[in-house]
C-alpha positions as CSV (number, residue, x, y, z in Angstrom):
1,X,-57.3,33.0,-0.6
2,X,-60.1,30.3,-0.9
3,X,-61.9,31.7,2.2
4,X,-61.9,35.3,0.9
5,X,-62.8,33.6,-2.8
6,X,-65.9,32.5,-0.9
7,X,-66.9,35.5,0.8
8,X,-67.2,36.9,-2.7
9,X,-69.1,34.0,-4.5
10,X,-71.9,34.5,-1.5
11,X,-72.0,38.5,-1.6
12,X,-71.7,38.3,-5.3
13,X,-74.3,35.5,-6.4
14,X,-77.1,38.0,-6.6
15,X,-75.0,40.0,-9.4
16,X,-74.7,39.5,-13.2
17,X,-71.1,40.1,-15.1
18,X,-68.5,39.4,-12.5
19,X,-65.3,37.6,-12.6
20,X,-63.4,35.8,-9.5
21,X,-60.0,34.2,-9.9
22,X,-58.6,32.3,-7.0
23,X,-54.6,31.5,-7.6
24,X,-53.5,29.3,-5.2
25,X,-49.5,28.8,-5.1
26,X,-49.8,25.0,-3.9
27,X,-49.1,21.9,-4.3
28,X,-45.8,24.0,-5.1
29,X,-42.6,23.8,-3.0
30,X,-41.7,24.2,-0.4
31,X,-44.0,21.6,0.7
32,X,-45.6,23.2,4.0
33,X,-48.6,21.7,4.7
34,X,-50.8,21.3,8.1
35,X,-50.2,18.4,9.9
36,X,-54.1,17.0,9.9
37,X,-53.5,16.5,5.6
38,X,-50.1,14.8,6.0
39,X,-51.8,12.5,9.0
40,X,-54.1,11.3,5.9
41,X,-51.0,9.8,4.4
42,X,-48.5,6.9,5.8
43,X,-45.7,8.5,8.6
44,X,-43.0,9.9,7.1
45,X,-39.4,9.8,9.2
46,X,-36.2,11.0,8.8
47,X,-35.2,14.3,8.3
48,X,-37.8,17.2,6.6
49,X,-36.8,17.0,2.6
50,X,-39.9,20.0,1.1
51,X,-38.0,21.4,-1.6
52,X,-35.8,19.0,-4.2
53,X,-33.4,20.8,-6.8
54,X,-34.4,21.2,-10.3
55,X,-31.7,18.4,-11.3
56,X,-31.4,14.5,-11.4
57,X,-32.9,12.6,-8.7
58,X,-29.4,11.6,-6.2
59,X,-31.9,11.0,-2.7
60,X,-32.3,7.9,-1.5
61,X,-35.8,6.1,-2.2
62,X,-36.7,7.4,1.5
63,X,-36.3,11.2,0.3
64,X,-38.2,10.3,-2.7
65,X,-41.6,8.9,-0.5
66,X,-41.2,11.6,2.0
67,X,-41.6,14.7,-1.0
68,X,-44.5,12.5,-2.9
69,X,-45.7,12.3,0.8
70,X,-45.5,15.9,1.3
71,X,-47.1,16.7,-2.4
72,X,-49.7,14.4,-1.9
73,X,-51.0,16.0,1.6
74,X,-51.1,19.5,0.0
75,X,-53.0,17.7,-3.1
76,X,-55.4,16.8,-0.6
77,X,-55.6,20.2,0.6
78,X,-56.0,21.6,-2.4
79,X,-59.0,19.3,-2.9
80,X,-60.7,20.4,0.1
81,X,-60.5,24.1,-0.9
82,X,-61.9,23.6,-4.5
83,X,-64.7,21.4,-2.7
84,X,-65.7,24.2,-0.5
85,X,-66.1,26.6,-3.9
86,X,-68.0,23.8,-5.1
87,X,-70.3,23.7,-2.2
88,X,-70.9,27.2,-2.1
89,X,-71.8,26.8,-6.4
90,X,-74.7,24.7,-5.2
91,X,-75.3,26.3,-1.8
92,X,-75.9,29.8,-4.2
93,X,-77.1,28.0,-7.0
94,X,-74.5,29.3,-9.8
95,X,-73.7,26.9,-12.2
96,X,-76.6,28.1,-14.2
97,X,-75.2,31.0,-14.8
98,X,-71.4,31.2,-13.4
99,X,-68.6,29.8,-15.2
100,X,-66.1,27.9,-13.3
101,X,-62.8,26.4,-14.8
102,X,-60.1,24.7,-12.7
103,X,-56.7,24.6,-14.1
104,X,-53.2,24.2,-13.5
105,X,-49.7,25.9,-15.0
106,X,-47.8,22.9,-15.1
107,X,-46.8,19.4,-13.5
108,X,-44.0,18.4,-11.6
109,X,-41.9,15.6,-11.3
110,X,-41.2,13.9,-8.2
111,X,-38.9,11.7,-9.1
112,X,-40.6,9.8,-12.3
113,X,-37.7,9.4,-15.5
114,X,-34.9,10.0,-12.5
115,X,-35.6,13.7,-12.3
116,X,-37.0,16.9,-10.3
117,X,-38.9,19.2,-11.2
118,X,-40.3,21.3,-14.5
119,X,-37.5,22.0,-16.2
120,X,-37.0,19.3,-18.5
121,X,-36.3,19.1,-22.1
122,X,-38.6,17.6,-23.8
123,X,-41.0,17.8,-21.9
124,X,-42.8,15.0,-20.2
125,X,-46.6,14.1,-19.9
126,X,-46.0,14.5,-16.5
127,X,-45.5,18.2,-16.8
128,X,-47.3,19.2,-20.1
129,X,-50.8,17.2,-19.6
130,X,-52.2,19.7,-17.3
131,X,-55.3,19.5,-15.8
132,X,-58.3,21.4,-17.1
133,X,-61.7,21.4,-15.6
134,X,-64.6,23.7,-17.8
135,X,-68.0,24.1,-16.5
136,X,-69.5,26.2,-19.2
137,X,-73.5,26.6,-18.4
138,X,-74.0,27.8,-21.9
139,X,-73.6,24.0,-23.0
140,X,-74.7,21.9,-19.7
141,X,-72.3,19.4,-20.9
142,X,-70.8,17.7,-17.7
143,X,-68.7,14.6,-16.9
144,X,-67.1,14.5,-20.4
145,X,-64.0,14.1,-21.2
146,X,-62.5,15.8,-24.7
147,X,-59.3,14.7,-26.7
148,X,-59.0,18.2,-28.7
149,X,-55.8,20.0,-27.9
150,X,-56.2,23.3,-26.1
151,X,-53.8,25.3,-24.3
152,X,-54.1,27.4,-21.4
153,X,-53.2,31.1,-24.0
154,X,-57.4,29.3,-24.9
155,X,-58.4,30.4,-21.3
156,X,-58.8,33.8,-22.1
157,X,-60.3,34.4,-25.1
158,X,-63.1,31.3,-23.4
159,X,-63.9,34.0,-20.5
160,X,-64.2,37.0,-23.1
161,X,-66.4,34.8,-25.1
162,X,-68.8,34.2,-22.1
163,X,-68.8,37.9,-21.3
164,X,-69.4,38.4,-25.1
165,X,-67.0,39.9,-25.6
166,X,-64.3,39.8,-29.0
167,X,-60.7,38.6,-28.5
168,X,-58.2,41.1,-29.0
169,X,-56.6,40.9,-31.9
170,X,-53.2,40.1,-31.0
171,X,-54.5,37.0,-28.9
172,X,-53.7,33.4,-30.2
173,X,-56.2,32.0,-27.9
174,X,-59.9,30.4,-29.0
175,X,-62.5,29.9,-27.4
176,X,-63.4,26.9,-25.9
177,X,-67.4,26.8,-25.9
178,X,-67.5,24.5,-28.6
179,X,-64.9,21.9,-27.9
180,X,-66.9,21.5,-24.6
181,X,-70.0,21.1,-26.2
182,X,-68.9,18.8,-29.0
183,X,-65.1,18.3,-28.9
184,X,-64.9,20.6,-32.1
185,X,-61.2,21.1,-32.4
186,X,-59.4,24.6,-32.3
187,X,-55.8,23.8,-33.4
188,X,-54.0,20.7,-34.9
189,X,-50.9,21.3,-32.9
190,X,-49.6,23.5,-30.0
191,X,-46.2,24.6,-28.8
């Protein structure tokens, strides 16, 4: 995915009005991951444990390190993908004019308050405070963090906005060019 995601930032950096979205799956279950990113983290032994159920943690403390292992080594992987987009922004000179946002679904618990998984009620900070990356060249702003509340249903109505182009009307989604400009808010609460 992030090798053919490449391919089209190069042939494609020439170009105005295009859009590029790279979903990558992982760090999701089941925890495959090449050996050379697990060999970054401490040796894990005993028997493979890459998928825990969506239910109270009952493994042992051992099961438990070897999955935050496991997570931890795709993490890393995931890292070295996005770095290579990155490199390939500067290498082509985009981020005057290219959008980029990084973003996640959800989290996942690995074993913090005793449980597995997404599927908790309420929901934790572990699996609600996403993370959200925006590079938006209209505003240069970079290396600043915000506190307003967005949501992901935001994301969409943000690209739009960039293309110039008006939400549809059904979307609850704002734009986001201000808050990363100046933190101005675009809700007071979110479900």
């Amino acid at each position: 995915t992030f090798a053919k995601g490449i391919e089209f930032l190069r042939t494609n950096a020439g170009h105005d009005n295009w859009f590029l979205q790279i979903e990558n799956f992982d760090p999701h279950e089941p925890y495959f991951v090449p050996d050379r990113f697990l060999e970054l983290y401490e040796k894990i032994d005993g028997p493979l444990f890459d998928w825990p159920p969506y239910t109270s943690v009952t493994q042992a403390p051992e099961q438990v390190r070897h999955i935050r292992i496991r997570n931890a080594a795709l993490v890393s992987m995931c890292d070295e993908y996005l770095g290579q987009v990155l490199d390939v922004m500067d290498e082509q000179n985009l981020w005057s004019d290219t959008m980029l946002i990084v973003n996640t679904d959800h989290g996942f618990l690995l074993g913090e308050h005793d449980c597995w998984a997404k599927c908790w009620c309420p929901w934790y900070e572990e699996n609600a405070h996403t993370p959200l990356f925006v590079w938006d060249p209209r505003s240069g702003v970079a290396g600043r963090r915000r506190q307003s509340l967005v949501q992901t249903i935001d994301l969409a109505p943000t690209i739009l906005d960039f293309f110039g182009i008006a939400p549809t009307a059904d979307m609850q989604g704002r734009p986001l060019a201000r808050t990363v400009l100046d933190d101005t808010p675009v809700r007071e609460a979110g479900l």
